[in-house]
C-alpha positions as CSV (number, residue, x, y, z in Angstrom):
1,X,-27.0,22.4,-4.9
2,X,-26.6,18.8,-3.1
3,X,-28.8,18.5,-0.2
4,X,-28.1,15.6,2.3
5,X,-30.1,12.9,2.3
6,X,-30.7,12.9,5.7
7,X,-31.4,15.7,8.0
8,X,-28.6,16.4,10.5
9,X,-28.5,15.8,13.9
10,X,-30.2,18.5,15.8
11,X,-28.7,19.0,19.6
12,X,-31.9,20.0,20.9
13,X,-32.5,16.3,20.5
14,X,-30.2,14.8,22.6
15,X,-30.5,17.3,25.7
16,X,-32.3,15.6,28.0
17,X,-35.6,17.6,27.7
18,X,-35.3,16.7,23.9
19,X,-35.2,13.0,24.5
20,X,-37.8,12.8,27.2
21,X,-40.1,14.6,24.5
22,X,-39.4,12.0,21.8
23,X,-39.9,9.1,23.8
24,X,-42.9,10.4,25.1
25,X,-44.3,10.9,21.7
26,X,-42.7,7.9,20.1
27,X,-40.7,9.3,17.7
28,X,-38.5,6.6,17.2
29,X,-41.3,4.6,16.1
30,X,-42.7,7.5,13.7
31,X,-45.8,8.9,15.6
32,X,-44.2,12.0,15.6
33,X,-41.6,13.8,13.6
34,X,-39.9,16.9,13.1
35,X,-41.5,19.7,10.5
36,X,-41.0,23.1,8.2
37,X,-38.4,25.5,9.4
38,X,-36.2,23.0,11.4
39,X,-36.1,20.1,8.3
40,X,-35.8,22.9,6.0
41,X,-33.2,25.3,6.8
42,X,-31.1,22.3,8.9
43,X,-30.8,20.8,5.6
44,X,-29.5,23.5,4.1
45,X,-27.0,24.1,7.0
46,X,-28.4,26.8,9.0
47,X,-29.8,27.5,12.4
48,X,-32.3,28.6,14.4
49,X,-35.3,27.7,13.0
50,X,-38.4,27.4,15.6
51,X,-38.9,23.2,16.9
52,X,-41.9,22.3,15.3
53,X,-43.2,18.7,15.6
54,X,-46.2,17.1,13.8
55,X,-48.2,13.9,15.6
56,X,-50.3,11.7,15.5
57,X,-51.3,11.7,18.9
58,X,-54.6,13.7,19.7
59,X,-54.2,17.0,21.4
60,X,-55.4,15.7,25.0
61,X,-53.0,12.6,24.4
62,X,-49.5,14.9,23.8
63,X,-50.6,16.7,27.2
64,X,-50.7,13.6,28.8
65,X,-48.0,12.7,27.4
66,X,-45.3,15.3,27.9
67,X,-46.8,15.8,31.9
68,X,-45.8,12.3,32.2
69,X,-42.4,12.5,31.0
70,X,-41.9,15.7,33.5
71,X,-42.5,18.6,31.3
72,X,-44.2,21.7,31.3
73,X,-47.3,21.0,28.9
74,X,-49.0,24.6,27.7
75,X,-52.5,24.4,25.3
76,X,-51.6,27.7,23.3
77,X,-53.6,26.3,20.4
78,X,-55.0,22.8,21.4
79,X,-58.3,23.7,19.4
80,X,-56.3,23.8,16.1
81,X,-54.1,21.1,17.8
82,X,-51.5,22.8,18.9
83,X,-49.1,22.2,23.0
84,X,-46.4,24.0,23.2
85,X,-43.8,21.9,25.6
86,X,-41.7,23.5,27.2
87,X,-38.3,21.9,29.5
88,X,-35.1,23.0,30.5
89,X,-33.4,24.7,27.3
90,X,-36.2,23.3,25.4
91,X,-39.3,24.9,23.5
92,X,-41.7,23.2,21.1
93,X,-44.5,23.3,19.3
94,X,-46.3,19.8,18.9
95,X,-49.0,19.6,16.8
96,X,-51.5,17.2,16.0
97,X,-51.9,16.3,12.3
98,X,-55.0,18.0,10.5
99,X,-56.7,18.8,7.6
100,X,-58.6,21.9,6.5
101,X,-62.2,21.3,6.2
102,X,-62.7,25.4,5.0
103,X,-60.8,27.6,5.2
104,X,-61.4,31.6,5.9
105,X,-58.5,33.5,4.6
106,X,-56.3,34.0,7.5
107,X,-58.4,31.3,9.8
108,X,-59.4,27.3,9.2
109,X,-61.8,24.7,11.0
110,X,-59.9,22.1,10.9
111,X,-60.0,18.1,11.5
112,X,-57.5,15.8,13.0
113,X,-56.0,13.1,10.9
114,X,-53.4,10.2,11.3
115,X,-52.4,10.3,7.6
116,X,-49.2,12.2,6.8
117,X,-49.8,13.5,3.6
118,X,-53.2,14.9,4.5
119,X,-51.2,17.5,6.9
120,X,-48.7,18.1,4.2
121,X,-51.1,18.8,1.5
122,X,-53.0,21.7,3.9
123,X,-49.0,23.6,4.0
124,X,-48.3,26.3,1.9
125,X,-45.0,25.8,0.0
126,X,-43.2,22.3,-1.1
127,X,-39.9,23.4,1.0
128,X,-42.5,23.8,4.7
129,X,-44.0,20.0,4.1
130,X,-40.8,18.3,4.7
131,X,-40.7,15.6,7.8
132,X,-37.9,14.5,9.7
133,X,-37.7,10.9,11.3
134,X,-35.8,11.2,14.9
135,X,-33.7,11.0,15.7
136,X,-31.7,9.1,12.7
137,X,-32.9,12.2,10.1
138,X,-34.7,10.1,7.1
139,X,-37.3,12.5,5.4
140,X,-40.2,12.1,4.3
141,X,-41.2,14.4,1.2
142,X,-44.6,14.3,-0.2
143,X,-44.8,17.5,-2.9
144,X,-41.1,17.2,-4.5
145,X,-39.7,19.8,-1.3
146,X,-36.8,18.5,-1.6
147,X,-36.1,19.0,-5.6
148,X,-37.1,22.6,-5.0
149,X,-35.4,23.1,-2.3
150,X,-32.3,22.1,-4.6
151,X,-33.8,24.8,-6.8
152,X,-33.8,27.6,-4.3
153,X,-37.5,27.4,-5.6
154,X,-40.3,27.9,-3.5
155,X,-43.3,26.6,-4.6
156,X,-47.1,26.7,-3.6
157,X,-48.3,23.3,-2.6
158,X,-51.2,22.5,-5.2
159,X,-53.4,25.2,-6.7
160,X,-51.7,28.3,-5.8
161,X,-54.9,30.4,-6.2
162,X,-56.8,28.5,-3.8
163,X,-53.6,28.4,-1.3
164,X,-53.4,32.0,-1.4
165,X,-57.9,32.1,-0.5
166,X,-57.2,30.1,1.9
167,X,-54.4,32.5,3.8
168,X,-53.6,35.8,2.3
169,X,-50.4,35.8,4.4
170,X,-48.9,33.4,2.1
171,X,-48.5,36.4,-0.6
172,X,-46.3,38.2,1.1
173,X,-44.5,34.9,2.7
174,X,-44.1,34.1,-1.1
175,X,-42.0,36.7,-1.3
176,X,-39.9,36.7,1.6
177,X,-39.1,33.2,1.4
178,X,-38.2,33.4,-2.5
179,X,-35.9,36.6,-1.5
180,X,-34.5,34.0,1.1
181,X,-33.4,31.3,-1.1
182,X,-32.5,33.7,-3.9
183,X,-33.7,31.7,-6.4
184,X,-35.7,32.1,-9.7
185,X,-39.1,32.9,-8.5
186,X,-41.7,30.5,-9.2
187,X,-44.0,31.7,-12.5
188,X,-47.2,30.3,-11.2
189,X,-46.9,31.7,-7.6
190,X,-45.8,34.8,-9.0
191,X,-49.1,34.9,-11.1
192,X,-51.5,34.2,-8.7
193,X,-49.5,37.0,-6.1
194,X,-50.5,39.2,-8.8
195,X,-53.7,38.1,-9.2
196,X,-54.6,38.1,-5.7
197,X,-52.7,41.3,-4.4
198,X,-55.7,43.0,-3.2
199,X,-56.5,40.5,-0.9
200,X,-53.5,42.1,1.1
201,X,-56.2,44.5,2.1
202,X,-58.0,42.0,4.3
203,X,-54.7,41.0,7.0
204,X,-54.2,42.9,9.9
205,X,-51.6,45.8,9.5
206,X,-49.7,44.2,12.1
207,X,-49.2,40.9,9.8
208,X,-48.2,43.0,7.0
209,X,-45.1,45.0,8.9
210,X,-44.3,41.5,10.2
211,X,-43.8,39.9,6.9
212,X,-42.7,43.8,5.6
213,X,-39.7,43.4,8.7
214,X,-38.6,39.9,7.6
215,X,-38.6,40.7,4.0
216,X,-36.4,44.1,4.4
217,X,-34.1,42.6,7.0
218,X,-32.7,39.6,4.7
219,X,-29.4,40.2,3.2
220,X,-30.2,41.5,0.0
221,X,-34.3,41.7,-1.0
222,X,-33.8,44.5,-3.8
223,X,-34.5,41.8,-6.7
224,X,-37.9,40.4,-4.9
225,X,-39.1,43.9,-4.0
226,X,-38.3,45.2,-7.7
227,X,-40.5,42.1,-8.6
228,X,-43.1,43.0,-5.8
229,X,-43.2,46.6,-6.9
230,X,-43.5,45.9,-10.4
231,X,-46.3,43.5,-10.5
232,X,-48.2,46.2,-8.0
233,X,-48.6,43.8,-5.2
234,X,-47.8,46.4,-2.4
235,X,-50.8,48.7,-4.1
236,X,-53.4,48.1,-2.2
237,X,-52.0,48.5,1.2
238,X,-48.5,50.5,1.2
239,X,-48.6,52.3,-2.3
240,X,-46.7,55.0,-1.6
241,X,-43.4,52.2,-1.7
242,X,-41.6,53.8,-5.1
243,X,-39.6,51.3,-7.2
244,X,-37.5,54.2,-8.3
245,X,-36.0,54.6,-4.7
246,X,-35.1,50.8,-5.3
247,X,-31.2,52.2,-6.5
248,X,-31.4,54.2,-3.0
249,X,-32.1,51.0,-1.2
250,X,-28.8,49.2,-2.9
251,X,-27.3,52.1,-1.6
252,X,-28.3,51.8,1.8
253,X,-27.2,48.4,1.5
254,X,-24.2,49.1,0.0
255,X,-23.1,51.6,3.0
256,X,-24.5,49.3,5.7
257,X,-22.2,46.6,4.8
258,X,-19.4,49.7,4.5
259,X,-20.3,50.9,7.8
260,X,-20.1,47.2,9.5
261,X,-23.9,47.7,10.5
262,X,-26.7,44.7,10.1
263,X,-29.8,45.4,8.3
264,X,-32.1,48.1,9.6
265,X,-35.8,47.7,7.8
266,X,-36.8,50.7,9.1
267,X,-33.8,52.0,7.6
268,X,-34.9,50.5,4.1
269,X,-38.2,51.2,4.5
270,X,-37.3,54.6,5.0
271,X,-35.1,54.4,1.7
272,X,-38.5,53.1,-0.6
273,X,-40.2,56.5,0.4
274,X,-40.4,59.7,-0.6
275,X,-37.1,61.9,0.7
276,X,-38.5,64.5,2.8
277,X,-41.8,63.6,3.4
278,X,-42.2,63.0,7.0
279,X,-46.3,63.3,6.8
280,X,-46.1,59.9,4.4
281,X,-43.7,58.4,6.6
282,X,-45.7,59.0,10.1
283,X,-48.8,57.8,7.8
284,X,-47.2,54.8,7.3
285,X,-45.7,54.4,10.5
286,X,-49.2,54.6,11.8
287,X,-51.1,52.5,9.2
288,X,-48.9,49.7,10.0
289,X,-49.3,50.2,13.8
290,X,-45.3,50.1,14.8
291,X,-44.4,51.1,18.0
292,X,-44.0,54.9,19.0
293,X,-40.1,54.1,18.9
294,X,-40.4,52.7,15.7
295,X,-42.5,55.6,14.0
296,X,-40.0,57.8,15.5
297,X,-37.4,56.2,13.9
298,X,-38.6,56.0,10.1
299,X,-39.6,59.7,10.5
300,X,-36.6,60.9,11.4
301,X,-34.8,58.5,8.6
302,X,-36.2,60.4,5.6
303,X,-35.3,63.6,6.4
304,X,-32.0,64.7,4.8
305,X,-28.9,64.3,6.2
306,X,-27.6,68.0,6.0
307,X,-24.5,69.1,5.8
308,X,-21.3,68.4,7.7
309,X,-20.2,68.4,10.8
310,X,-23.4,66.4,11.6
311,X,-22.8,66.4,15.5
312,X,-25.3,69.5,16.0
313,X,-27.9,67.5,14.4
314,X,-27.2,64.5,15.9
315,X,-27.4,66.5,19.7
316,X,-30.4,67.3,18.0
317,X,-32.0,64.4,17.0
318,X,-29.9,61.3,17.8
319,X,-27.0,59.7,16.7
320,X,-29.2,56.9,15.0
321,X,-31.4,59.1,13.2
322,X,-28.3,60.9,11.5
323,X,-26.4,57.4,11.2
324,X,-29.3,56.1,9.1
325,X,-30.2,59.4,7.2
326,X,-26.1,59.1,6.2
327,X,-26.6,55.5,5.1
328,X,-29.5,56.3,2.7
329,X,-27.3,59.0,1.5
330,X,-25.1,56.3,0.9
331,X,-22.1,58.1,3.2
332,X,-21.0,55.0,5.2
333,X,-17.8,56.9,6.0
334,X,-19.3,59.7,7.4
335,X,-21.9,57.8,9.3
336,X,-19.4,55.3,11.5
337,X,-18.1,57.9,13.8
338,X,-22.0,58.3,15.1
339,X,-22.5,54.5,15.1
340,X,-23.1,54.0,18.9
341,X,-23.0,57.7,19.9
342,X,-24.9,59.2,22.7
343,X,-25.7,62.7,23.6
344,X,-23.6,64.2,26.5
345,X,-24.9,65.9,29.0
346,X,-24.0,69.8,28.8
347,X,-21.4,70.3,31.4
348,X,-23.3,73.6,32.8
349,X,-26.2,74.7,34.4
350,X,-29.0,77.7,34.9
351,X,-27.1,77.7,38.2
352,X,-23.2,78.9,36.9
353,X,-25.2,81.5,34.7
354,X,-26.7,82.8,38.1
355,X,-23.5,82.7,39.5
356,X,-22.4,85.4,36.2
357,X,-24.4,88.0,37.7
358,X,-27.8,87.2,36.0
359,X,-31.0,87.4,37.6
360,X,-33.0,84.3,38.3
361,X,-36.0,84.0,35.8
362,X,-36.7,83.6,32.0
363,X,-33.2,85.1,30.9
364,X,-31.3,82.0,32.5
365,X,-32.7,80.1,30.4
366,X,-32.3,82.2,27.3
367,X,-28.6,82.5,28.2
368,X,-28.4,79.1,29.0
369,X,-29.3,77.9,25.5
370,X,-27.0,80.0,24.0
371,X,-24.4,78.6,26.3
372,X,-25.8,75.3,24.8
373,X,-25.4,76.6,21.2
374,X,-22.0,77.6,21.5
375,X,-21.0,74.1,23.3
376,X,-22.5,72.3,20.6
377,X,-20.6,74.1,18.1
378,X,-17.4,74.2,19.7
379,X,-17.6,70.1,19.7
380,X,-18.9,69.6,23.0
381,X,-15.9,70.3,25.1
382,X,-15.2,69.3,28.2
383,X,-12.4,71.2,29.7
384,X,-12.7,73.7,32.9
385,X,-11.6,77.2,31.2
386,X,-13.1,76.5,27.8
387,X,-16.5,75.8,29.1
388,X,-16.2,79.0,31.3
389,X,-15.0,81.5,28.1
390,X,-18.3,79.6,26.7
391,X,-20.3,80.6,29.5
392,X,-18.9,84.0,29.9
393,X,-19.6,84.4,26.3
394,X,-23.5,83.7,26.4
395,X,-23.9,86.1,29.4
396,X,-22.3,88.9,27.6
397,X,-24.2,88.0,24.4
């Protein structure tokens, strides 16, 4: 793959928020350039990366700085170095450069540097330590980034032992990123993943279904996860992830792209687990501390999908849940007609069973489900007299 040799021209760089910012932190003269995400995936044509500058300007200095020039100057890290700026259509991150001094697995002390490579050396892969001059887009590559992002290879920077010690994060970001680029995976980075997998056990759960969402929602992961699953790095913290459901998981794929849908990860989480079991799935659910929403969703996902007509169970339970219990069944045919739907309200009340002659109290009710029973059946219809010969029906019952 040919890479430009210069980074493109970002627009957020010539709004005028953008160009107040670089001339308040000299970027034209090279105090400050652009870094990771932005130089990384602009070069390789896409969007949306986070705006993340590196300076040389102390902490105190880029407040200054940016308040001068009329922006909104916030200090969400300014011990590690770190203002966010933020102006109209405009969000940043400027940091000051640094090096670790040690380094605690998922935290550093750290010291502030003017020397470029310094700050490069303390990233974690070749293809995060590229910088971008601004705004004509020369780069500056100090770890052969460039050549490996050619490669679709990421790479650690250095040792990759010690990089992993010094964040266990940068396991599972390994991972993801390699599943990204969908390249060969490095040897040595896949060694010392192995090597190091149990220090998985010391992040945060949180981290872990962050990194877990962003590896599962990519276009196709199946090849890095059979790699993950293989080498046992999910052990420690989520063993109950099966490599033999990874042939399920190309099937929800498969169906996904079938059904029109984009990637669900709870959807393919779902798929790596047991069928049936809903206790391992709220386990997990609850182990990696997702939202009540969330839980409910993966719960519901590895139950089976039943047979048809699956509009009783998705009155039941939702049109998502069916949709992605379908999808893992790999049914994208029989799933699109429930993509979007919403329950209807029934069009009857304890009130019209009343007005059939029964008495108010707990047989209203029971008569009213059955009313309910018989709707859902029937297909949920809506018109005057068959709703009535419904209701007639459940008071006679």
């Amino acid at each position: 793959m040919s890479l430009p040799q210069t980074l493109p021209t970002q627009a957020w760089a010539n709004t005028p928020a953008g160009v107040d910012l670089l001339a308040a932190l000299e970027a034209e003269a090279g105090e400050t350039r652009l870094v990771g995400g932005a130089v990384r995936d602009g070069l390789l044509g896409l969007g949306g990366a986070d705006i993340d500058l590196a300076t040389r300007f102390a902490p105190d200095e880029v407040m200054r700085r940016v308040k001068a020039a009329g922006l909104k100057a916030v200090p969400t890290g300014i011990a590690h170095g770190t203002v966010t700026v933020v102006g109209h259509d405009l969000v940043a991150e400027v940091t000051t450069l640094r090096r670790d001094v040690q380094s605690f697995g998922r935290h550093a002390q750290v010291a502030f540097t003017d020397d470029w490579r310094e700050d490069a050396a303390r990233r974690d892969f070749t293809v995060n330590a590229l910088y971008a001059h601004l705004p004509d887009g020369v780069i500056d590559d100090y770890w052969g980034g460039l050549d490996d992002l050619s490669a679709h290879r990421v790479r650690f920077i250095g040792d990759p032992l010690l990089r992993i010690a010094e964040d266990h994060l940068r396991i599972l970001r390994f991972f993801r990123f390699s599943a990204r680029f969908a390249g060969q995976v490095d040897a040595d980075g896949l060694a010392a993943c192995t090597a190091r997998a149990n220090d998985l056990m010391a992040l945060s759960r949180e981290r872990i279904a962050m990194e877990l969402r962003l590896l599962l929602a990519l276009p196709d992961p199946v090849a890095t996860l059979a790699l993950m699953l293989e080498a046992g790095i999910f052990r420690p913290v989520l063993p109950e992830l099966d490599v033999a459901r990874l042939p399920v998981l190309v099937q929800v794929i498969v169906a996904e792209a079938a059904a029109g849908l984009s990637p669900a990860w709870e959807r393919r989480l779902a798929a790596l687990l047991p069928p049936g079991e809903t206790r391992v799935a709220a386990e997990i659910g609850a182990r990696l501390k997702l939202s009540n929403a969330r839980r409910i969703r993966l719960v519901a996902a590895v139950q089976p999908a039943g047979p048809a007509p699956y509009w009783p169970m998705a009155y039941k339970d939702g049109g998502e849940a069916v949709v992605d219990r379908l999808l893992i069944a790999g049914d994208a045919m029989a799933a699109v007609p429930l993509i979007g739907w919403h329950r209807p309200r029934p069009p009857a009340s304890g009130k019209d069973i009343i007005a059939r002659g029964v008495a108010p109290g707990p047989e209203v009710a029971k008569r009213l489900g059955a009313f309910e029973r018989a709707w859902v059946a029937a297909g949920f219809p809506n018109d005057t007299e068959t709703v009535a010969a419904l209701l007639d029906a459940a008071v006679q019952s």
